[in-house]
KOLNUTI-265970 format. One line per field, with one value per residue (C-alpha): residue in one letter; x, y, z; residue number from 1. Coordinates in steps of 0.1 Angstrom, whole numbers. Layout:
residu: A	...
px: X	...
py: Y	...
pz: Z	...
num: NUM	...
//
This chain:
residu: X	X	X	X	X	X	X	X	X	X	X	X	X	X	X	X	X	X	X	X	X	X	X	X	X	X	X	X	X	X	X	X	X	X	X	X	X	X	X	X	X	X	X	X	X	X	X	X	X	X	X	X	X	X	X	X	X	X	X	X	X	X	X	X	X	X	X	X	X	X	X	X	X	X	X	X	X	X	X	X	X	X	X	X	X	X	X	X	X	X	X	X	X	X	X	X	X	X	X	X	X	X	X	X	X	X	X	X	X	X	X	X	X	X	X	X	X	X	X	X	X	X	X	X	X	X	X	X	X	X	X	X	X	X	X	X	X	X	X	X	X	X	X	X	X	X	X	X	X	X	X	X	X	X	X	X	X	X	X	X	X	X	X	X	X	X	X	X	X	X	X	X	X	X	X	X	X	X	X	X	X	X	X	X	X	X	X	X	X	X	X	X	X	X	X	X	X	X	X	X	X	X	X	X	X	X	X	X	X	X	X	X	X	X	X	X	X	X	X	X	X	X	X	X	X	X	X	X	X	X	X	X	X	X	X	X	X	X	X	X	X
px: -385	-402	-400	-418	-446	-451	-448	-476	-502	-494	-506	-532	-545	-575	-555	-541	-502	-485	-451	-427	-413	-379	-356	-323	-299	-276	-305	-322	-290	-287	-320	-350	-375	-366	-372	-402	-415	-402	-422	-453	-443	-433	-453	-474	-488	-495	-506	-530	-561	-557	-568	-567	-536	-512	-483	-503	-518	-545	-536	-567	-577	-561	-527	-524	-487	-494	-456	-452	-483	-493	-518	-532	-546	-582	-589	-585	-606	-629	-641	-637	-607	-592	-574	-595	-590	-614	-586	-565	-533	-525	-540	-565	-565	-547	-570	-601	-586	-582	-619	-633	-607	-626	-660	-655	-645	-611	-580	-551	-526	-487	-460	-423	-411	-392	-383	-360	-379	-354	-371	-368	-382	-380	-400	-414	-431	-447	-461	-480	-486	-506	-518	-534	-550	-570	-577	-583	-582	-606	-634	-634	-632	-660	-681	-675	-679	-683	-690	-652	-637	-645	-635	-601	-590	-574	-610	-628	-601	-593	-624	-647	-679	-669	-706	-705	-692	-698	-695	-663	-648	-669	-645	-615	-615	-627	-593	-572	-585	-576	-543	-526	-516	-501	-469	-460	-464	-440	-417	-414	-412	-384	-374	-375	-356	-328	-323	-326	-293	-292	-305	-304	-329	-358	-394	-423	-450	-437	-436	-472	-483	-468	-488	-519	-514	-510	-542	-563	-554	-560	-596	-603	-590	-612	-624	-594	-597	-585	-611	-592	-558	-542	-547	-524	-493	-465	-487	-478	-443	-466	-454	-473	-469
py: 145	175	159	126	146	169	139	121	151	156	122	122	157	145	118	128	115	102	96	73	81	69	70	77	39	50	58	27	10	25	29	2	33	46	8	11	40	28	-6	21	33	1	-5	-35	-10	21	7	-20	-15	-36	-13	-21	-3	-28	3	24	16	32	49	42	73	57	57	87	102	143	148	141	146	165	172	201	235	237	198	211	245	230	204	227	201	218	206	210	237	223	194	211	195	167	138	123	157	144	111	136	155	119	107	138	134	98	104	132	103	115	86	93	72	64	79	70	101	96	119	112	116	133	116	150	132	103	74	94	121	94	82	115	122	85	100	126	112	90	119	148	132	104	124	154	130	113	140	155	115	92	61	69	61	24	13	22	-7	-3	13	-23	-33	2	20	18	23	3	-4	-34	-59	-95	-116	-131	-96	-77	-105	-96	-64	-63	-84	-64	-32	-48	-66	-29	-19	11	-5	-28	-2	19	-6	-19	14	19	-15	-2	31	17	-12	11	9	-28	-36	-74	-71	-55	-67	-48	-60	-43	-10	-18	-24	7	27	10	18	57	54	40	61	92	78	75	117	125	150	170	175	209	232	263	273	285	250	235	255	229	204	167	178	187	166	133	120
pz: -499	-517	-549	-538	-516	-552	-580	-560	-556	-595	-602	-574	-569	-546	-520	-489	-492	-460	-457	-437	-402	-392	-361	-364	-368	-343	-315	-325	-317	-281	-269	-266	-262	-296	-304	-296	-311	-340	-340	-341	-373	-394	-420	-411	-384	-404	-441	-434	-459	-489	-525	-560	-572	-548	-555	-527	-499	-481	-443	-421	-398	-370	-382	-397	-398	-399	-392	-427	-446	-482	-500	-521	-504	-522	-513	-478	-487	-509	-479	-447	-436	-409	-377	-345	-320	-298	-289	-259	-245	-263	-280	-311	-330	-357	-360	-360	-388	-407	-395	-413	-446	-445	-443	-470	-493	-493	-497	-473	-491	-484	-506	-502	-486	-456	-427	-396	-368	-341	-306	-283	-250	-234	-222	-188	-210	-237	-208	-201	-235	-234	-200	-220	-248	-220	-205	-227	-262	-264	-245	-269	-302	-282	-284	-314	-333	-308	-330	-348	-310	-309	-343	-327	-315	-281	-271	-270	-239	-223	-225	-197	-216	-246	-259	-283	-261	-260	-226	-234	-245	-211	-189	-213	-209	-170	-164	-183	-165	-137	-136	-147	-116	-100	-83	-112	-141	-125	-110	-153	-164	-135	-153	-188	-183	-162	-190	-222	-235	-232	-262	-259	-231	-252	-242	-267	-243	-214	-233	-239	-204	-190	-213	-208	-171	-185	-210	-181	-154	-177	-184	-145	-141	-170	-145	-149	-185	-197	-198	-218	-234	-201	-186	-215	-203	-201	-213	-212	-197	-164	-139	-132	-98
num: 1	2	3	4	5	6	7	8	9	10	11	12	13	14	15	16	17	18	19	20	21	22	23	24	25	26	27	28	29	30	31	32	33	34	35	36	37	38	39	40	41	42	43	44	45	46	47	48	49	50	51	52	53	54	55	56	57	58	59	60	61	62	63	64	65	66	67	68	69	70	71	72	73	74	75	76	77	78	79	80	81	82	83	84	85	86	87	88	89	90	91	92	93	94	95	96	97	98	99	100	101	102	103	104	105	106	107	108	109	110	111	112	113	114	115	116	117	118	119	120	121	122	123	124	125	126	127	128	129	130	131	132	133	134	135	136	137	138	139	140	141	142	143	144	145	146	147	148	149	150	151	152	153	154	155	156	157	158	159	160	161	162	163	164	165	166	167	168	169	170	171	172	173	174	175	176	177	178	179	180	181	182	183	184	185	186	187	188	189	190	191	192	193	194	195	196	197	198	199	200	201	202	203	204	205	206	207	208	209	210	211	212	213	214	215	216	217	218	219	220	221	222	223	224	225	226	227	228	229	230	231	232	233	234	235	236	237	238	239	240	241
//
């Protein structure tokens, strides 16, 4: 794992390397959640800008993997490239970091080292990390770059004040504010949870609409953003009723 992070930066002193996330085969095998979250990290969903060099591709902002990241200490120096402190809780820190690598003119490219990512919670506290990211992440990324937020592209259906949209995509995004409701988000996630070892009854979409719910509902508290670090205490573990 070293060796592949430290053979790439050799070669490419001045590119951001990435590497792959994967869940362990026998938790894939015995939980659709971990499913899931592994469908976020395939490589369809992570490498997606085409580049010259077909061996590498280049990892937009959005998809940025910091749990397995490299690069050398005075491209992060020489730039001012620093994670965020202003980001409380949880949430978009890590796609701010990768915003700023880009508009530096800094690559973040993939490399093929791989970690096992050991899934410590379960479905319930995703859900309130997604909670937070509506709530607290979006808003401070907002106002630190608030064009970067709707080139990402769950913002053009989930975000309220989305402001490049077309009639057709205003009545899109109207309905699907508005068929993600309270009662059946949580009677799927009840769903989901209670059918998570049955791997033959595995619907992605579900997984989706549950954390739309979560995304959408954090947006509406965005009142209740964290305002300092003694507010973060427990942080998406708080309970969410």
């Amino acid at each position: 794992f070293v060796i592949n992070h430290i053979k790439m930066l050799e070669i490419s002193p001045n590119v951001i390397f990435c590497g792959k996330v994967e869940f362990d085969e026998h938790y894939l095998n015995i939980s659709n959640y971990i499913k899931y979250r592994s469908s976020r990290h395939t490589r369809n969903n992570l490498f997606n800008l085409p580049i010259e060099d077909s061996s590498e591709e280049v990892v937009d902002f959005t998809k940025i993997v910091t749990m397995n990241m490299s690069c050398k200490k005075q491209l992060l120096l020489d730039n001012n490239l620093f994670f965020d402190d202003y980001f409380l809780g949880y949430g978009m820190e890590d796609n701010e970091f990768g915003w700023r690598v880009q508009k530096c003119g800094i690559s973040i490219k993939q490399c093929e080292a791989r970690i096992v990512h050991n899934e410590i919670c379960d479905f319930d506290s995703f859900c309130k990390k997604i909670y937070h990211v509506g709530r607290d992440g979006i808003p401070k990324f907002r106002s630190k770059h608030n064009n970067a937020v709707w080139t990402i592209p769950f913002s053009k259906f989930l975000e309220p004040e989305y402001p490049y949209h077309e009639n057709i995509a205003i009545f899109t995004s109207w309905i699907i504010r508005n068929i993600i409701f309270n009662r059946t988000a949580l009677l799927i996630k009840y769903f989901l949870n209670k059918t998570d070892k049955l791997n033959f009854i595995y619907f992605r979409f579900l997984y989706k609409y549950v954390l739309a719910y979560y995304y959408i509902r954090g947006a509406k508290d965005r009142n209740r953003q964290f305002q300092s670090n003694s507010e973060t205490k427990n942080s998406f573990y708080i309970n969410i009723q």
